[in-house]
N, C-alpha and C positions, 0 to 999 in steps of 0.2 A: 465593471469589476466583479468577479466572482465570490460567491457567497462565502466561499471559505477558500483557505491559500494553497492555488495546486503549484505544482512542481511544471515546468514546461522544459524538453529539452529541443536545444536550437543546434542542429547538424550540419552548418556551412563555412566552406573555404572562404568564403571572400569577406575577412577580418571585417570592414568596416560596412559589409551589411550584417553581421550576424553582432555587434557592437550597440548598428539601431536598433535591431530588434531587441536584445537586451533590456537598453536601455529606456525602450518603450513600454515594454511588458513587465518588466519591474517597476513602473510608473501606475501599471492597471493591477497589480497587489500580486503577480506573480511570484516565485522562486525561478530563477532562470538561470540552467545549465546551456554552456555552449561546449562546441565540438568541433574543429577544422575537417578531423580524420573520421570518418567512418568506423572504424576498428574499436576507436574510443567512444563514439556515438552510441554503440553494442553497449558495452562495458558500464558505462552510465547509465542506460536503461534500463540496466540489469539490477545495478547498485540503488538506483533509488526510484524506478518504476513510476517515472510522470506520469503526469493527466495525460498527455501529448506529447508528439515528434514532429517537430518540423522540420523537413530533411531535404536538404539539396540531392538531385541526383547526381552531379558530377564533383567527384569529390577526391581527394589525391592519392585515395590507398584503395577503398574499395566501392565500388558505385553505392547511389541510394536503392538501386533494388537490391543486391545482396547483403546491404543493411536489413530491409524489410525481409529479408526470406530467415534472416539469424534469427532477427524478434518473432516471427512466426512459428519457428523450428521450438522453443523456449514455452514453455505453460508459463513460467517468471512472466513474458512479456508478449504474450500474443494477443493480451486484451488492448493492447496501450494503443490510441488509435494513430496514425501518422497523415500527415499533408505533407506531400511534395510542393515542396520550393526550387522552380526551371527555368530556365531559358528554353527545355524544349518543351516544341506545342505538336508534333509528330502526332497523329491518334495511335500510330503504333503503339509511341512511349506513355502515351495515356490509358492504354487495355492494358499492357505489360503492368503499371502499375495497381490500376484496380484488380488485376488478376490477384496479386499478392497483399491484398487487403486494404491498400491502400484510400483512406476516408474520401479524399479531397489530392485536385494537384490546380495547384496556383501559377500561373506563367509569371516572371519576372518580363519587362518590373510590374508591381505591383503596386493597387493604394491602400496603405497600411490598416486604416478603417477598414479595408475590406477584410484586409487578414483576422482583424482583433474579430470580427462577429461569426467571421468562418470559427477560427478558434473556439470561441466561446459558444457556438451551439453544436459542435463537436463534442465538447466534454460533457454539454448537457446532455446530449441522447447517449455519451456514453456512459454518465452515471445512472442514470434513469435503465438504462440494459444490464446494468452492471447488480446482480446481488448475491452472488455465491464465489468465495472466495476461491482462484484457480487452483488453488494447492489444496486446503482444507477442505473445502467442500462447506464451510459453515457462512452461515448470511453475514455481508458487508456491508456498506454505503448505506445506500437510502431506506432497505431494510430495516437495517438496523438503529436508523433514525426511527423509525414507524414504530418498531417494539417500544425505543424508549420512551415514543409521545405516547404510547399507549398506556406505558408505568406511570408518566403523571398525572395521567386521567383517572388512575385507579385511587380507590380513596383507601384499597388495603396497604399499610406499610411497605419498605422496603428498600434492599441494601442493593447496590449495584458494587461489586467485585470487581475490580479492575486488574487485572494481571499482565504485565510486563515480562518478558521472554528476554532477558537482558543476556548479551553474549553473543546473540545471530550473528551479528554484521562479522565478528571476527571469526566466528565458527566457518561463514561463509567461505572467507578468507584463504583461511587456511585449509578448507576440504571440500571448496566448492560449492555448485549448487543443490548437487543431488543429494548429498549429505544433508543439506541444511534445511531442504524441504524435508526430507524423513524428519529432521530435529521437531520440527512448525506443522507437519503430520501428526506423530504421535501428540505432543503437546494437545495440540486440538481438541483429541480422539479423549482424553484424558480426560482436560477440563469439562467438555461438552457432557461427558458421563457421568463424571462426578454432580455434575450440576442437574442433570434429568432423572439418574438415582436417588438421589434424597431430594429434592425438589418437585419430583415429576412434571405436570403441565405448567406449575411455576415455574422454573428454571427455564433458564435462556442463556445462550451462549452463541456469542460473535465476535465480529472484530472490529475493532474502533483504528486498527493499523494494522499493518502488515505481522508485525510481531507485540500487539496488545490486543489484550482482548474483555470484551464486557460480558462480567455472569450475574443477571438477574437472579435475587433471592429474597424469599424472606427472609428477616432480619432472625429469626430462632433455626435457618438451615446453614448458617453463613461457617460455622464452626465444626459443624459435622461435613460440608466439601473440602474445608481447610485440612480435616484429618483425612479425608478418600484422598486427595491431592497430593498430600507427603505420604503417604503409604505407596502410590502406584506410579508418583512420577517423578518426587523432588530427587531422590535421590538415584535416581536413572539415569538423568541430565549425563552424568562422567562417563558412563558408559555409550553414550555417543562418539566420545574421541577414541582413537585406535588404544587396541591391548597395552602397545608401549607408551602411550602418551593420553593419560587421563585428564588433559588438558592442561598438562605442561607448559604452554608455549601460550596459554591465557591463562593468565594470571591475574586472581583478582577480580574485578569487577570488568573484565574480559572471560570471563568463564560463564559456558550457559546456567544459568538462574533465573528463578523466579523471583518478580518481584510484587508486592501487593499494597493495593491501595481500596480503601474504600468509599462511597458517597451514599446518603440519604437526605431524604426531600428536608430534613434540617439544612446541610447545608446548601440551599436553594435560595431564594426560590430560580427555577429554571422555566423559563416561557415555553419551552420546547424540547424535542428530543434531538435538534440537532446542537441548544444548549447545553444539556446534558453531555451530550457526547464530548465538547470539547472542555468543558469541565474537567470531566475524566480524565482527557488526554493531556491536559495542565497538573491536574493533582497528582504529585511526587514528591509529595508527603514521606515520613520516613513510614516504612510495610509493617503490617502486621503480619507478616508472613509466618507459614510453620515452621 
């Protein structure tokens, strides 16, 4: 079972094996997306960026290599690793695939143990590769495990900032990817500076998700980044949506915003930094935000 709960997406026509696998892998602590189409296969990867693809290659709209060449094409999705799932055993179709990244290709049928451990040390050497977030540029995963077991070992105090980017998924939505990375760019570029300017070698800034993020501070810096924060980027956020529509069409708590939380070794104790982290990503608390 994996240490923490990843995302697996399953890319197969044939109903009642992409069902077991489901239902198997939801059994070993998965989240499990399925897919018949190809087209939607994309579209799901894109939306919630699995540990994994497990991907038939004959599939009813568009093969699994022109699946794998979209997620490639994508900085969203070029890290995410994929096994082919086939009937064919062709070496052809076997370089065609490793050509376009492809981790692993499995011939059907298969024995399902085999798959579970193929899977599972797939995502291990891809977390373990994995520490610079594609779009930001700032440290993710097991990095940023490492900062935070470093913060409990320290015996000087301290606040971990937790910020919340609330609004993406719909910003997405409506204006796409490229939009939405610029959104998750500047953001970054923001926090991360505010956080190294009044903090210096103290400060730290990463990502505990895709659109949260953890900023190490001392607890007497935590109210002068909250002022650099709203000065240079809270109220920037609207000016992401087009001249005509300052985010008209999200309304509410669909509108991009920050949100804030905080934690300190009071509320702990925490055995580690990958504790820690998911601490963090649980506490949604009401913000003290600026």
């Amino acid at each position: 079972m994996p240490s923490s709960k990843h995302t697996l997406l399953i890319v197969e026509d044939d109903q009642a094996l992409a069902d077991m696998l489901k239902a198997y892998f939801t059994m070993q602590g998965f989240d499990v997306l399925t897919s018949a189409w190809g087209e939607k296969g994309v579209r799901l990867a894109q939306e919630n960026q699995p540990a994994l693809v497990l991907l038939d290659v004959r599939l009813p709209d568009i093969d699994g290599f022109e699946v794998c060449e979209r997620l490639q094409a994508s900085h969203v999705t070029r890290r995410i690793p994929v096994i082919f799932l086939t009937e064919r055993s062709e070496r052809v179709d076997k370089l065609r695939g490793l050509g376009l990244g492809v981790i692993d290709y499995i011939t059907k049928p298969f024995d399902i143990q085999e798959v579970r451990l193929r899977v599972r040390n797939v995502i291990r050497r891809s977390e373990e590769a994995s520490s610079e977030h594609p779009v930001t540029g700032l440290p993710e995963g097991k990095s940023v495990e490492a900062a935070l077991g470093d913060l409990l070992e320290s015996s000087a105090p301290w606040t971990l900032l937790v910020a919340r980017l609330g609004g993406l998924k719909t910003f997405r939505e409506l204006y796409g990817f490229v939009a939405s990375d610029d959104v998750l760019r500047v953001t970054a570029v923001a926090l991360h500076k505010a956080a190294t300017e009044v903090a210096a070698e103290e400060g730290f800034c990463g990502h505990l998700h895709d659109d949260v993020f953890a900023i190490v501070l001392p607890p007497s810096k935590v109210n002068p980044v909250f002022d650099l924060i709203d000065r240079r980027l809270v109220s920037v956020l609207s000016y992401f949506y087009p001249s005509s529509n300052r985010g008209d069409k999200a309304a509410g708590t669909d509108r991009l915003r920050l949100y804030f939380t905080t934690l300190t070794a009071d509320d702990g104790p925490f055995p580690d930094g990958y504790a820690l982290k998911i601490a963090a990503l649980e506490n949604k608390a009401p913000s003290t935000a600026p």
